[in-house]
C-alpha positions as a printed Julia matrix, in Angstrom:
568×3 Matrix{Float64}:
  85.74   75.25   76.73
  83.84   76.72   73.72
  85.45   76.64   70.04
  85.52   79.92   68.38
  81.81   80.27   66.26
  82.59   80.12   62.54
  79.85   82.7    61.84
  78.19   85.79   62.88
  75.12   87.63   61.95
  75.4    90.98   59.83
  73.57   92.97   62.48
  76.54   91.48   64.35
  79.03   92.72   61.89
  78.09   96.39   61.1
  77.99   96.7    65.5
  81.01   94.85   65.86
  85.0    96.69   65.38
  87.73   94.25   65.96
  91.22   95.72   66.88
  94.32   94.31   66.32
  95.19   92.91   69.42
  91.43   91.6    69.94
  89.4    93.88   71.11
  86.0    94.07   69.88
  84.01   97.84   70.03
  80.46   97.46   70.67
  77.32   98.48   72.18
  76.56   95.2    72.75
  77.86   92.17   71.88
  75.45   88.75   71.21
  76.19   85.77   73.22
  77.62   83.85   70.17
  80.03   86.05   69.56
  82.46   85.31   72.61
  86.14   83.79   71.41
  88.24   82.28   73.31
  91.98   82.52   71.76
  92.92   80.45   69.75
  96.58   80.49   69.49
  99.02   77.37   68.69
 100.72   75.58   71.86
 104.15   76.9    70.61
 103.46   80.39   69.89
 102.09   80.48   72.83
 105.12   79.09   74.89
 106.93   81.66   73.38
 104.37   84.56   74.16
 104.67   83.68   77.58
 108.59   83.63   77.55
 108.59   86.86   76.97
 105.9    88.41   78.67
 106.97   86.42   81.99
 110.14   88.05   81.9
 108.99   91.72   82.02
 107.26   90.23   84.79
 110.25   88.78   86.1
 112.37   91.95   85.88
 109.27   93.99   87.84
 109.08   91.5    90.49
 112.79   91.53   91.16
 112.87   95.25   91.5
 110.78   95.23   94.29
 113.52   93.18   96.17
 116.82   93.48   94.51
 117.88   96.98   96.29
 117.6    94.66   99.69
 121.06   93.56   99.78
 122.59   96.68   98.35
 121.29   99.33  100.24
 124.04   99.16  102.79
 126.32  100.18   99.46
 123.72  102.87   98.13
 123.83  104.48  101.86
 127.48  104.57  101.87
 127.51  106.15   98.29
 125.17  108.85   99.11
 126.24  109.33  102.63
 122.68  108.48  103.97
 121.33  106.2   106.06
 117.46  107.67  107.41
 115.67  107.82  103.93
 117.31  104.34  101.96
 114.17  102.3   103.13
 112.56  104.42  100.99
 114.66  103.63   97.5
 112.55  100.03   98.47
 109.43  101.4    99.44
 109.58  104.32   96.98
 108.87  101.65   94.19
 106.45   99.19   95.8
 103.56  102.13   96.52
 104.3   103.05   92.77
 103.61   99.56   92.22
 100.51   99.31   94.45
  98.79  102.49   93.52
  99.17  101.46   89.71
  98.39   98.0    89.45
  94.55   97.53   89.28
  94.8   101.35   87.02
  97.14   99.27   84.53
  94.51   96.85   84.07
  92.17   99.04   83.49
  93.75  101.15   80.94
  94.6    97.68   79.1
  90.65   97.28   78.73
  90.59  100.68   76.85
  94.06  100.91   74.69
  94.29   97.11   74.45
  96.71   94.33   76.42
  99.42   94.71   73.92
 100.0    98.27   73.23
  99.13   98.77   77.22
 102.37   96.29   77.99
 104.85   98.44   75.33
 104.13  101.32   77.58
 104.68   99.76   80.79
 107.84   98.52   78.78
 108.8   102.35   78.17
 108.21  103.97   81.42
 109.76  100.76   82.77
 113.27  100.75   81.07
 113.31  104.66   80.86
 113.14  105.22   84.88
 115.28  102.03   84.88
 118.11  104.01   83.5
 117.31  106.72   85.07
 117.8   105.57   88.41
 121.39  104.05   87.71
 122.17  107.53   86.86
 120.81  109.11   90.03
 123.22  111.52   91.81
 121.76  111.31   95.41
 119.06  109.45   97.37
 116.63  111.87   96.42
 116.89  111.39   93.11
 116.41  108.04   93.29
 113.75  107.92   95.17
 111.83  110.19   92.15
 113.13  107.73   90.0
 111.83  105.11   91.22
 108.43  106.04   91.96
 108.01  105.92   88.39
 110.09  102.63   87.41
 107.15  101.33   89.82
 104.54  102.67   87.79
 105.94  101.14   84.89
 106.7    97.74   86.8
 102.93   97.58   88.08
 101.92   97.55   84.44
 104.21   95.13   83.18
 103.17   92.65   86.61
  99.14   93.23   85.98
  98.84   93.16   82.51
 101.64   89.51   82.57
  98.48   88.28   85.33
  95.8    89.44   82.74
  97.34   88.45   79.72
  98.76   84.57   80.16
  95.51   82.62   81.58
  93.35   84.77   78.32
  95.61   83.56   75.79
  96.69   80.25   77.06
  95.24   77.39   75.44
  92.05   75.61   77.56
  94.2    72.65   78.06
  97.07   74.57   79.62
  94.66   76.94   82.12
  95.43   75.08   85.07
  98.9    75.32   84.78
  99.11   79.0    84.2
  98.81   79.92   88.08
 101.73   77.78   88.78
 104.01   79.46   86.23
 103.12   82.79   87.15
 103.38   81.7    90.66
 106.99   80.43   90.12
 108.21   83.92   87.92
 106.38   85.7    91.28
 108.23   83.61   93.88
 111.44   83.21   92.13
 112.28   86.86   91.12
 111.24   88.25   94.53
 114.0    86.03   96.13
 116.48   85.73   93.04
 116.35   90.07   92.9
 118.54   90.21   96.2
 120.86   87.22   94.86
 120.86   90.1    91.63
 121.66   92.11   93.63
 124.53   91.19   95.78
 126.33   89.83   92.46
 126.23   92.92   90.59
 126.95   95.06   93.78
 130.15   92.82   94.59
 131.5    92.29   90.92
 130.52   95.24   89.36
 128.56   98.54   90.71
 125.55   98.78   92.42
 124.25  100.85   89.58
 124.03   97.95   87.36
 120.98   96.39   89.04
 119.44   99.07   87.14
 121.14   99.04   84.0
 120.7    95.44   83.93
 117.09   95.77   82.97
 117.54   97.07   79.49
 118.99   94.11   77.73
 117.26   91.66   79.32
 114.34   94.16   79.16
 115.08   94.59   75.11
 115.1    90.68   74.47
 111.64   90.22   76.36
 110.34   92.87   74.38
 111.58   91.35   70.96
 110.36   87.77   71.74
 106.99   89.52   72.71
 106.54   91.27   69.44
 107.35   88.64   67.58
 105.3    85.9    69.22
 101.72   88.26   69.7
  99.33   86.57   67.72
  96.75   87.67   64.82
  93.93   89.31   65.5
  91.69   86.25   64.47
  93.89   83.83   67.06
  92.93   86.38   69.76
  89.95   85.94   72.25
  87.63   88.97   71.96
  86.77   91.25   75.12
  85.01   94.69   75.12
  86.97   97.68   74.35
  86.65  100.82   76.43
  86.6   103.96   75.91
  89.01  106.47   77.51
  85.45  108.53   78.98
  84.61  104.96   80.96
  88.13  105.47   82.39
  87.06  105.5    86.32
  89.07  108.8    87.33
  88.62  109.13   90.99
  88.66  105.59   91.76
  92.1   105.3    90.35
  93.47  108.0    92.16
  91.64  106.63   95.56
  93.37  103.88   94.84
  96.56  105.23   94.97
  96.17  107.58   97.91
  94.87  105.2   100.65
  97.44  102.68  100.4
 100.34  104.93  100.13
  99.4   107.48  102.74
  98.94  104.26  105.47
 102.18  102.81  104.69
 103.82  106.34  104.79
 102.6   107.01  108.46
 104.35  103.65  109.5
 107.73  104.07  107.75
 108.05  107.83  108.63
 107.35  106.88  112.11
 110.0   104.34  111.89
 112.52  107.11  110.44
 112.69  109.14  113.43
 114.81  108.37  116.49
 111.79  108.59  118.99
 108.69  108.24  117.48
 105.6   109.94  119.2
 102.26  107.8   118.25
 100.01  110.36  119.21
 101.69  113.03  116.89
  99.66  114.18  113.91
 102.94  113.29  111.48
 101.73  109.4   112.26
  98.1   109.91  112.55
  97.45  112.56  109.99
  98.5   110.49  106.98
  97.0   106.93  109.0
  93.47  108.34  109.54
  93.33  110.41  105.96
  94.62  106.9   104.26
  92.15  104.43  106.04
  89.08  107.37  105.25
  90.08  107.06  101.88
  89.96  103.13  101.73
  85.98  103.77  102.81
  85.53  106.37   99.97
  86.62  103.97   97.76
  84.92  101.26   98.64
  81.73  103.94   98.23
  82.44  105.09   95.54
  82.79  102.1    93.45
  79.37  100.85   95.19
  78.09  103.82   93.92
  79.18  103.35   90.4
  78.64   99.34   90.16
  74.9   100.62   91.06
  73.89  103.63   89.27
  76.18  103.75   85.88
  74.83  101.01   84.25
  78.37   99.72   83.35
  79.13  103.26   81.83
  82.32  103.02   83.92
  85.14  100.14   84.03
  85.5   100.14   87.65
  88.9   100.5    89.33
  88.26   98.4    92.11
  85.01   96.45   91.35
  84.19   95.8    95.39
  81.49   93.48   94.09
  84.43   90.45   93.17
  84.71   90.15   97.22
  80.94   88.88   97.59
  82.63   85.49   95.91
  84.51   84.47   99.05
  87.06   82.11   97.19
  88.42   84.94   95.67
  88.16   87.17   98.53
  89.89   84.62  100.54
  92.53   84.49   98.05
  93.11   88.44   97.62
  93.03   89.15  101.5
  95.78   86.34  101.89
  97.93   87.66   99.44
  97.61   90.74  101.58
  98.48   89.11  105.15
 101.25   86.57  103.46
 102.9    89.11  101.96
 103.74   91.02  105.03
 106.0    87.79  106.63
 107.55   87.29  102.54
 108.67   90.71  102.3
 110.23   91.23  106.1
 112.17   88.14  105.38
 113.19   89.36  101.87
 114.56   92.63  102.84
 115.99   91.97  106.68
 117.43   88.57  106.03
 120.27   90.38  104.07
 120.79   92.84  106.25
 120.73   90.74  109.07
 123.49   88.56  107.64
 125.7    91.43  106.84
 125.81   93.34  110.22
 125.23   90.05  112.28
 127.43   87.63  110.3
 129.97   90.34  108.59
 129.29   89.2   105.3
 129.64   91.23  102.04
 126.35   91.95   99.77
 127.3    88.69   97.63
 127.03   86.22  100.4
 123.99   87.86  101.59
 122.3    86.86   98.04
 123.43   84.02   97.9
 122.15   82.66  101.43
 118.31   83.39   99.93
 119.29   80.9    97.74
 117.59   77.5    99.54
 114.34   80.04   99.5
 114.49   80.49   96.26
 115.1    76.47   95.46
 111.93   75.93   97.69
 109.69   78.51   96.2
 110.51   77.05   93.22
 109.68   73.74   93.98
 106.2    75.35   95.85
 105.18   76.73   92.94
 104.96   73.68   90.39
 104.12   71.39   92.86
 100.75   74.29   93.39
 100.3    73.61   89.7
 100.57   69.71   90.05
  98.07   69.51   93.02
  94.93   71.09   90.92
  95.72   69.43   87.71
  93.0    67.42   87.51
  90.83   68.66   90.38
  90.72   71.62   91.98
  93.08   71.57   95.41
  93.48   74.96   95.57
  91.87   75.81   99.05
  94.42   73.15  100.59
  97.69   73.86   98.39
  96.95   77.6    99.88
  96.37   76.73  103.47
  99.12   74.18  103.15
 101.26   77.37  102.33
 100.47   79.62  105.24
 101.01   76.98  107.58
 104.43   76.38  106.07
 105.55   80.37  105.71
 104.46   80.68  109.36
 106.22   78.06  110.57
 109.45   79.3   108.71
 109.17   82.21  110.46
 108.74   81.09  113.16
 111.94   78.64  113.28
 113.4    81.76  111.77
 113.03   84.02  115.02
 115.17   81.4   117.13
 117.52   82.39  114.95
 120.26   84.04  117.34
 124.22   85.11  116.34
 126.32   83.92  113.48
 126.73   80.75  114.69
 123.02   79.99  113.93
 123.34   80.72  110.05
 123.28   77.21  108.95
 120.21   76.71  110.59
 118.59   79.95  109.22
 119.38   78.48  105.7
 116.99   75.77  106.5
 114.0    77.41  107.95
 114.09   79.6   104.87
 113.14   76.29  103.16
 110.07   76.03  105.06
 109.42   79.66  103.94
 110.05   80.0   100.57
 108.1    76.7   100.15
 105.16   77.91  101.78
 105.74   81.2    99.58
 105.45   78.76   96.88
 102.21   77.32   97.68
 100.21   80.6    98.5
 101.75   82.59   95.28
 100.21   79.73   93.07
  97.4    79.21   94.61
  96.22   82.9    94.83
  96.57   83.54   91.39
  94.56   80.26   90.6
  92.0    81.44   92.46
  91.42   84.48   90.51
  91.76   82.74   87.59
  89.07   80.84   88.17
  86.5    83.1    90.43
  86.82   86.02   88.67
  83.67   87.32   85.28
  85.62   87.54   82.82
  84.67   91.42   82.26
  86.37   92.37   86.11
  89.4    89.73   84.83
  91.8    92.13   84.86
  91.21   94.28   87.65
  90.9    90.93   89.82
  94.25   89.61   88.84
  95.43   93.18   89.11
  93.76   93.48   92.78
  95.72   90.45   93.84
  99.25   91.63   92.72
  98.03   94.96   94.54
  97.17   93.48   97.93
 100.58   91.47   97.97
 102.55   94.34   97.51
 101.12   96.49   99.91
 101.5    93.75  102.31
 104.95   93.69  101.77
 105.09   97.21  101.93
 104.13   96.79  105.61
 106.63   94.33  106.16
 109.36   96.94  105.04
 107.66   99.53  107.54
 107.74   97.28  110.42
 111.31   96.07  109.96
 112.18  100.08  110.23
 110.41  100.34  113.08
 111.78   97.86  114.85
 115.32   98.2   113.84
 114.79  101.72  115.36
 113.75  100.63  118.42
 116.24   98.4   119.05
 118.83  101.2   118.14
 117.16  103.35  120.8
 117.47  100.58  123.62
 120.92   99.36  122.99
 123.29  101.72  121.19
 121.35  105.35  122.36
 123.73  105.18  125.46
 126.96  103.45  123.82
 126.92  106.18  121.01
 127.08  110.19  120.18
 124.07  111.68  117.79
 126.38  111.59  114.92
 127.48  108.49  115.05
 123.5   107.35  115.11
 123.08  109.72  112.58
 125.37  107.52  110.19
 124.97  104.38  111.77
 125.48  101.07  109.23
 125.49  102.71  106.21
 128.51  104.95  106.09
 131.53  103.48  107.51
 131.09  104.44  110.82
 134.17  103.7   112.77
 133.5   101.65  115.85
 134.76  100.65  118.95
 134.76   96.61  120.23
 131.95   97.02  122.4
 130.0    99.16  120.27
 129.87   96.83  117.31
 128.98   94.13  119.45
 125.6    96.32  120.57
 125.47   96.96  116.66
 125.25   93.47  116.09
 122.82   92.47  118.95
 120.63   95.31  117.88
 120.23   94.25  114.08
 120.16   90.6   115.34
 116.99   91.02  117.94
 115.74   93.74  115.25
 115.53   89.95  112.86
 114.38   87.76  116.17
 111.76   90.16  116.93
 110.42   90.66  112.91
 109.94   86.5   112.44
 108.13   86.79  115.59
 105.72   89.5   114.07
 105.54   87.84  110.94
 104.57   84.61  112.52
 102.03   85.87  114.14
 100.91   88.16  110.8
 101.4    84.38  109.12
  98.72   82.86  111.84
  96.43   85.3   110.22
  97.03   84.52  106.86
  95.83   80.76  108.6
  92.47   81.51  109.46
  92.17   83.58  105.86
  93.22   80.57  104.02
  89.78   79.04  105.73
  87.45   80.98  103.66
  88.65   79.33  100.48
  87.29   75.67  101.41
  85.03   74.54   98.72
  82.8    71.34   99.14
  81.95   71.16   95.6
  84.95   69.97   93.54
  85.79   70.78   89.67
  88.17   71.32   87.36
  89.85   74.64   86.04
  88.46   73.61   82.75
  84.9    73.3    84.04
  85.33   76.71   86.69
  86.11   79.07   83.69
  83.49   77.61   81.48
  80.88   78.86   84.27
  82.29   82.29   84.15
  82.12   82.28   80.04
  78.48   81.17   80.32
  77.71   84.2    82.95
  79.42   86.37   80.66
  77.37   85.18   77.52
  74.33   85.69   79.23
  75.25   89.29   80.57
  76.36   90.55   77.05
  72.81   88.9    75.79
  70.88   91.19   78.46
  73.15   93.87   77.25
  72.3    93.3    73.59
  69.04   92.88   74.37
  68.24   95.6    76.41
  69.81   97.92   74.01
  67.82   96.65   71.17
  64.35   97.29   73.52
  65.37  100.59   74.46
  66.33  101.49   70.46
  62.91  102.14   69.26
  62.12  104.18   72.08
  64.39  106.31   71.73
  63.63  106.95   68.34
């Protein structure tokens, strides 16, 4: 890596505006005036203590409703919208990641994160106060907007601030705050659902919330210890592409889950295609549209979704894997729970707490990711290493029959939540590394984006096949109303009936592992696009994409000096 230069020339100066938290305004910027940061190992530590846990507490949101939903639909007296308390939050979170980034580059990382703090804590409350499932659901959209900004900006900020020597080990810690809060949330969960109220898994964010925010104040940096990156200004703010990005994902997963709402779902109706067909037209707009800007703005615009970061297949291999290997994380994540209290009659607590050898193995995934590419870079086989491992977990997972299986479900989630691990690591490595360091923050931003969504899917399918398994064994056994209600309000039922209850929910979880493995086999053959012949370090990686950058803000400078006299 480069040392910071100890001088500048005037023309330099007088073009140059440094903010506060780094940011340096210019037309053009000369190739000796990129700085890395240059902040001291323990301020740093302490930095990232309290950035990872805002990213902690948005992670864990996206899971930690899984194992009390049963106790939400019995306290509103609903049972066909509570999926979307879950999902309600993740398509906040996917529509608003990459736009987070983005408005970082223009208002700065710092000030960016204290407003993804705000909306964060604000709709945090907000939603422990709700007063029906409708509320909530409002409530939530917007605790995901905030949570996408606090998750981006965490991905953007660490691996630019961290010291060169500690680069390589920045995917595994974000990779281990990633993989532990998605499984610890439902653990969360089911504690402060069986000792307390439900409510509090909201409430609980603003003192743990208020201590990361402290620690992060206190530890940010000077403005001379920070690396410098071009500022943006609000007009370069890509509009449409932000809201693109937004609709397409949201109005795809929508068509699945409302299809999985209703008791008979018609696949040729316009409610399912409709929002499916608008949703996937919109992906191709957006994927024109930034084309179109990448080519004719002449970097006027900070792209929302710069399409040009998936001609680097590394990365693209890592971003479309987060995609595919999120889909088996999430379905285990949110119908493991519920499995285990309909199948197993336990109470919201023990559901948590039997995610608990996932979370020990995605824990162990995770640094062991970081260990691998220490020295050199093993990233293409720590991430293939993972898929085969998640697959396989679900796999084991969907011989997974009555109650008398759960010990052996507890050990195929080992398999899982180690391969989790593996793949969370090694994706965000990946980015680190193959990303310019101008479309930094969208790429890390991009990643976080595709995981959700995938896991959004996951949520979908689990709906739809817990649906259809209520149609084939319980339509017969029971009367509209009690279908109506079933699970989530008390329902009073007979011997027989609760048996068909159970075998419903439990071929519902047979039937998603078997999906999920075969999403997982996917996520295989993705993994194969990351192989790299040539081997180096994270060290020497970056040091390529600082040299690229260099020379592009030279053309810049250049170029702008040429075209000054003409102008004149």
């Amino acid at each position: 890596m480069l040392d910071p230069p100890e001088t500048s020339s005037q023309s330099a100066q007088e073009a140059e505006k440094t903010a506060a938290d780094g940011r340096v305004e210019s037309r053009g910027i000369a190739d000796d005036e990129f700085r890395y940061a240059t902040i001291p190992v323990k301020r740093f530590w302490f930095l990232t203590l309290g950035v990872t846990l805002g990213l902690f507490l948005a992670m864990a949101d996206t899971s930690i409703v899984a194992t009390s939903m049963y106790t939400i639909g019995v306290d509103f007296q609903s049972s066909d919208q509570i999926n979307w308390i879950a999902l309600a939050y993740t398509l906040a979170y996917i529509g608003c990641a990459v736009t987070f980034a983005r408005i970082s580059d223009i208002m700065g990382r710092r000030d960016a994160f204290l407003v993804a703090y705000v909306i964060f804590f604000g709709f945090s409350l907000a939603c422990g106060f709700a007063k029906n499932v409708n509320q909530m659901i409002v409530f939530r959209v917007f605790q995901g907007i905030g949570g996408s900004g606090l998750n981006s900006l965490a991905l953007i900020m660490l691996p630019e601030l961290a010291p060169p020597h500690l680069l390589q080990y920045i995917g595994a810690v974000i990779g281990l705050v990633i993989a532990m809060s998605g499984v610890l949330g439902p653990v969360l969960g089911g504690i402060l659902t069986h000792y307390a109220d439900w409510r509090w898994i909201f409430w609980i964010n603003a003192p743990i919330g208020l201590v990361s925010l402290v620690i992060f104040f206190l530890a940010w940096p000077k403005k001379e210890s920070l690396p410098t990156y071009e500022v943006r200004k609000w007009t370069s703010f890509d509009v449409l592409g932000s809201f693109l990005t937004l609709a397409a994902p949201t109005l795809v997963v929508f068509s699945f889950q409302h299809a999985g709402e209703k008791k008979t779902p018609n696949w040729g109706h316009a409610d399912f295609l409709a929002p499916l067909i608008v949703g996937i037209a919109l992906f191709f707009c957006l994927v024109f549209w930034e084309r179109y800007l990448g080519n004719r703005a002449n970097n006027r615009f900070a792209l929302a979704f710069p399409v040009e970061l998936f001609k680097n297949r590394h990365y693209a291999a890592g971003a479309f894997s987060s995609l595919v290997l999120g889909f088996p994380y999430f379905i285990i994540v949110f119908s493991f729970p519920l499995r285990t209290q309909i199948v197993s009659g336990k109470d919201a607590l023990i559901a948590g707490v039997m995610l608990l050898p996932m979370l020990g193995s995605t824990a162990v995934g995770t640094l062991a990711a970081g260990r691998l590419s220490s020295n050199t870079n093993r990233i293409f086989e720590t991430l293939f290493a993972g898929a085969c491992l998640l697959t396989l977990g679900c796999g084991l997972l969907s011989t997974v029959k009555g109650s008398g299986d759960d010990s052996k479900a507890l050990g195929f989630l080992v398999f899982a939540g180690l391969g989790f691990g593996f793949t969370a690591s090694a994706s965000s490595m990946l980015a680190n590394v193959e990303a310019p360091v101008r479309d930094f923050a969208p790429a890390q931003g991009i990643v976080s984006q595709l995981r959700i969504l995938g896991g959004s899917l996951g949520i979908s399918a689990s709906t739809l096949l817990l649906q259809n398994e209520i149609r084939e064994r319980l339509a017969g056994l029971l009367t509209a109303e009690q279908l109506q209600t079933l699970g989530h309000v008390g329902t009073p039922l007979t011997e027989i009936q609760q048996e068909a209850l159970e075998l419903a929910y439990s071929n519902m979880f047979r039937n998603g592992m078997l999906v999920a493995a075969g999403v997982g086999g996917l996520g295989i053959l993705t993994t194969l696009a990351a192989f790299r012949r040539e081997r180096k370090n994270f060290q020497e990686q970056r040091q390529e994409r600082v040299d690229e950058e260099r020379e592009r803000r030279t053309a810049e400078r250049l170029a702008s000096q040429q075209a000054a006299p003409t102008s004149a």
